[in-house]
VOMARTOR-831379 format. One record per residue: residue in one letter; x, y, z of N, C-alpha, C in turn. Coordinates in steps of 0.001 Angstrom, whole numbers, plus 500000, padded with zeros to 6 digits. Example, Ala and Ser with C-alpha at 12.3 -4.5 7.8 and 13.67 -1.06 7.14 Angstrom:
VOMARTOR-831379
a513190494310507800512300495500507800513200496700507800;s512850497750507080513670498940507140512900500030507870;
END
This chain:
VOMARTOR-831379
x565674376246532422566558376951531507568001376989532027;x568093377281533373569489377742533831569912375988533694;x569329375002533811570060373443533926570365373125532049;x569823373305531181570114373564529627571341374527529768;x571206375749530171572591376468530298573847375911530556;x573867375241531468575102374643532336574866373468532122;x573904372440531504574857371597530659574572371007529146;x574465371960528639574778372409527417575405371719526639;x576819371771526749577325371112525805577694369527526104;x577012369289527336576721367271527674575415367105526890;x574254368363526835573206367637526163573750367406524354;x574505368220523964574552368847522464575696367212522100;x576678366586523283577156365495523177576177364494523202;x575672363992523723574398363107524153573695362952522893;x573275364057522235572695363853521037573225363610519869;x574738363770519875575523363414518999575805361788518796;x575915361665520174576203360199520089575060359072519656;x574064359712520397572663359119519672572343358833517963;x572682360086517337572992360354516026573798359283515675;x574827359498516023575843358677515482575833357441515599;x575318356539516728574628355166516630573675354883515815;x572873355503515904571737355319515110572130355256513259;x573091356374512988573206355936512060574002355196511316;x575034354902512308576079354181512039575445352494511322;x574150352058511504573509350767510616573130351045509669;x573566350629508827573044350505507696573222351519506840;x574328352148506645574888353129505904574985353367504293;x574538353859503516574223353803501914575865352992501388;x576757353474502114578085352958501888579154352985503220;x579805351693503143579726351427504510581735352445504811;x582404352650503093583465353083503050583315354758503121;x582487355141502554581965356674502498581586356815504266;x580834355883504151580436356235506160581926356612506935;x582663355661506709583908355328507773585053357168507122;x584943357339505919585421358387505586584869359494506134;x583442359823505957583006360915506520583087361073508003;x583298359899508881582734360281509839584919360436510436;x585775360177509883587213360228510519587422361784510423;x586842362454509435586866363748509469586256364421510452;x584972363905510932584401364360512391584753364144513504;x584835362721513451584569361975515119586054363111515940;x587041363242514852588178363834515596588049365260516298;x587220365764515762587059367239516431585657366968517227;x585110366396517920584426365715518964585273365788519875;x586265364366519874587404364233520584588155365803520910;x588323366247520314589541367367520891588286368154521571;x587300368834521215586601369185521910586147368776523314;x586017367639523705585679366888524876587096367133525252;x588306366991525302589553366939525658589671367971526227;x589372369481525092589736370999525610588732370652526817;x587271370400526923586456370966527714586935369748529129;x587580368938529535588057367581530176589395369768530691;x590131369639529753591180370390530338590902372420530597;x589659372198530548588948373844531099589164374713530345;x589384374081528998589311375134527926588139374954526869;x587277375786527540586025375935527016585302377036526798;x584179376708525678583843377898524676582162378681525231;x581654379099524549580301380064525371579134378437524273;x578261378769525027577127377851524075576789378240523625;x577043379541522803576796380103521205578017379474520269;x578812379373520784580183378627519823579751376909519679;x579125376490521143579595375154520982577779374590519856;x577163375474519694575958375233519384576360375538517594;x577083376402517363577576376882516215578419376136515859;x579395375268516310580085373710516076579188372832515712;x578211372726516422577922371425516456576604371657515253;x576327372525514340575515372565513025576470371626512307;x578038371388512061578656371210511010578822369419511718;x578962369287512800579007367764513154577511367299513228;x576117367442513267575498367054513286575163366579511690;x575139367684510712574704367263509203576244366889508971;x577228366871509505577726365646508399577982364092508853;x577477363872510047577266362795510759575729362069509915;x575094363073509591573463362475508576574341362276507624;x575048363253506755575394363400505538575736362180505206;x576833361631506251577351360719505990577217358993506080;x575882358713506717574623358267506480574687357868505167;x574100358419504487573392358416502631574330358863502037;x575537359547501685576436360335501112575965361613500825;x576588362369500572575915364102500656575179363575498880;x575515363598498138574568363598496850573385363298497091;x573361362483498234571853361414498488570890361957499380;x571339362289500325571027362978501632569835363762500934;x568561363243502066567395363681501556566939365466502097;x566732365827501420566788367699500967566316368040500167;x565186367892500006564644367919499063563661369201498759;x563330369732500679562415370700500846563692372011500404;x564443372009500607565555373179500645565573373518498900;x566047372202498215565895372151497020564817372818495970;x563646372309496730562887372904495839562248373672496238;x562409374488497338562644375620497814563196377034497118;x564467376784496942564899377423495803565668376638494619;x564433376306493794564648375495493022565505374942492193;x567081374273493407568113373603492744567897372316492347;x568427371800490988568138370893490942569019369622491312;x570363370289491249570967369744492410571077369525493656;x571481368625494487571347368548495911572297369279496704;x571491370502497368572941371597497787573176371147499240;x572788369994500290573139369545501282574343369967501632;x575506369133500370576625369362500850577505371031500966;x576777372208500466576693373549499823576912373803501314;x575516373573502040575283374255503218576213373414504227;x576399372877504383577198371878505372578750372397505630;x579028372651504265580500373549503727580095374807504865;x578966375547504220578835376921504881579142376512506400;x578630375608507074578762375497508611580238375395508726;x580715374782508126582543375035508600583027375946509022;x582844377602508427583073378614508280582232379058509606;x581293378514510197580648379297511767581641378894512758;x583015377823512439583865378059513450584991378657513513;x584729380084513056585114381290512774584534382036514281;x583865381777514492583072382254515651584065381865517328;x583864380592517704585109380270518514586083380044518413;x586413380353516938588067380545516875588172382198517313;x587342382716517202587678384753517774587629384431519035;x586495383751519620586173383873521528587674382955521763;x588346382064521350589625381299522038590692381999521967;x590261383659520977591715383502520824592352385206521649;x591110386092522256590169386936523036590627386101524201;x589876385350524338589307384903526016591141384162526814;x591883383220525822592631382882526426594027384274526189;x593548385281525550594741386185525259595722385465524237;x595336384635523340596318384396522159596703385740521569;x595853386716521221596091387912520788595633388904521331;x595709390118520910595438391539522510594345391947521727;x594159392261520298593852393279519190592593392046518663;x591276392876518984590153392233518270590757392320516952;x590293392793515890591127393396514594591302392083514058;x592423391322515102593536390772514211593288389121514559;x592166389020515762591600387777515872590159387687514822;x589740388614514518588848388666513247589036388585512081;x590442388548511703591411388696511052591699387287511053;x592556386840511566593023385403511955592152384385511643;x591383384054512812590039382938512322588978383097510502;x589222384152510153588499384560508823589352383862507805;x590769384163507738591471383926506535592033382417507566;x592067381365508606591877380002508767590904378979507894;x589607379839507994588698378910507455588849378423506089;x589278379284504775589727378645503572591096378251503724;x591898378377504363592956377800504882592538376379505108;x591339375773505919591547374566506231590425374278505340;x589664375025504381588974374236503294590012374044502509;x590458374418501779591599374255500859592017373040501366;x592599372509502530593139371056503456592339370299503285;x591132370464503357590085369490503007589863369134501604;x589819370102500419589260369519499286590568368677498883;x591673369355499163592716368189498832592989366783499626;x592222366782500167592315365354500820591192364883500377;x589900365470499770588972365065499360589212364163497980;x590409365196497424590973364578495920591555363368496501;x592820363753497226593229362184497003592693360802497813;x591681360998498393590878359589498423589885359346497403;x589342360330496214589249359845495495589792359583494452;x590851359529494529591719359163493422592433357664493603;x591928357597495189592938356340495705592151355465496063;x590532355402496524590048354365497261589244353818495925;x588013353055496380587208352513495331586104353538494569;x586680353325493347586100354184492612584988355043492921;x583916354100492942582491354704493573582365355221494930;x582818354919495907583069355308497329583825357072497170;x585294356545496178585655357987495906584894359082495741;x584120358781494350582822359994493735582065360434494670;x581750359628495488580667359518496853581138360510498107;x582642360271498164583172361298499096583358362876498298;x583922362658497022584070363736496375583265364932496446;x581409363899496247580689364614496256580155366351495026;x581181365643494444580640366836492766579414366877492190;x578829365790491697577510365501491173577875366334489955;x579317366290488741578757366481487951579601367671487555;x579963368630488935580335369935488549581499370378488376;x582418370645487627583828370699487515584275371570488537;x583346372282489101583796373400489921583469373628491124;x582974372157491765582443371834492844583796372274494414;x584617372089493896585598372269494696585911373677495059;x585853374611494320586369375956494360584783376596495011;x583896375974494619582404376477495124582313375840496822;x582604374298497037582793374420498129583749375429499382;x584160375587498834585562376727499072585085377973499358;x584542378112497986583506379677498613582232379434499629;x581563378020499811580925378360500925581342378502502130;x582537377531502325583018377903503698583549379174504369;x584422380001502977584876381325503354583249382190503436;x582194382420502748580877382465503570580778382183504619;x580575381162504749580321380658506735581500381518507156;x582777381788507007583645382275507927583242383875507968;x582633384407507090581835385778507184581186385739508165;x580614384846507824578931385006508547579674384538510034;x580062383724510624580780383770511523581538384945512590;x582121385617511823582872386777512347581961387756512841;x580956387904511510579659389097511852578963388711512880;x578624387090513162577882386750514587578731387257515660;x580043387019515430580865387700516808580936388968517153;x581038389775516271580865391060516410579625391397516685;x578645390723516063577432391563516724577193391177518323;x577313389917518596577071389224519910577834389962521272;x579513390247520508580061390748521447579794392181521635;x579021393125520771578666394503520892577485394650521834;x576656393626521592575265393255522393575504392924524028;x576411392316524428576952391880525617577694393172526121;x578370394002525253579101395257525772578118396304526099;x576936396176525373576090397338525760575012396849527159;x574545395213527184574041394909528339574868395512529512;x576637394899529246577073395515530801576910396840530880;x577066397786529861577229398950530199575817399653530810;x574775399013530542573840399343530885573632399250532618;x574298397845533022574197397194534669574401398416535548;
END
């Protein structure tokens, strides 16, 4: 356990990269692949960079990252419309494919080490206002995303576009993605707060 502890986020890399070879053959679309994955591969990189320059997060953050790079590294595989989900689906019986629903929601769990970076390195003094901060970021950088979502599909090949777009249909796919991520950035914040209340009462207990 204590060797999983400490290296953690080499195994959570390791498996990424595995992922990402593996699926990098044979991709449902080889332009949707190369799109989905420029949106990822980059926050990999900066991550390995911060953790290369000792700015690094708890392995509840980096485990809570890496939900949103792992499914969209599949996602992007098959395209989110395609992406097999079928148990979730009919689960609660959408008949749409909400893959890309939940994937959105994971954006919003890095709400979580955006509070511990911004705490731990003293960006700010006042919990409050780092709960505050990272909460109203996350539709901040969905909003950045669906508009870049628009204009590659407005600009690349038609079908590749739809494929990144990822609507299936819904005029309101965009503003709904939007609300899942500000979700995830809830649900995010509340993991921090509870985690960090739980850790305050262990020490106080020592």
């Amino acid at each position: 356990m204590k060797f999983i502890s400490k290296y953690f986020p080499h195994i959570l890399l390791g498996a990424y990269l595995l992922e990402f070879t593996y699926l990098a053959f044979n991709p449902y679309d080889r332009a949707v692949w190369f799109t989905e994955n420029f949106t990822i591969v980059p926050i990999v990189v900066i991550l390995i960079v911060l953790y290369i320059r000792n700015i690094r997060f708890s392995n509840t953050s980096y485990a809570l990252m890496s939900i949103l790079i792992f499914m969209h590294t599949y996602g992007g595989h098959y395209t989110f419309a395609l992406t097999p989900f079928d148990w979730f689906n009919n689960m609660f019986g959408f008949e749409r494919n909400m893959y890309d629903r939940v994937a959105h929601m994971t954006v919003g769990f890095y709400a979580y080490p955006m509070i511990e970076a911004l705490l731990r390195y003293k960006v700010v003094n006042q919990k409050w206002f780092a709960y505050f901060a990272a909460f109203v970021t996350i539709p901040a950088i969905a909003a950045i995303y669906e508009i870049f979502e628009w204009r590659y599909a407005i600009s690349a090949d038609p079908e590749a576009g739809l494929a990144v777009l990822g609507a299936q249909g819904d005029i309101w796919d965009a503003q709904k993605d939007m609300l899942m991520d500000t979700i995830g950035g809830a649900i995010g914040v509340i993991l921090y707060f509870i985690t960090s209340r739980f850790k305050s009462d262990s020490a106080s207990k020592v």
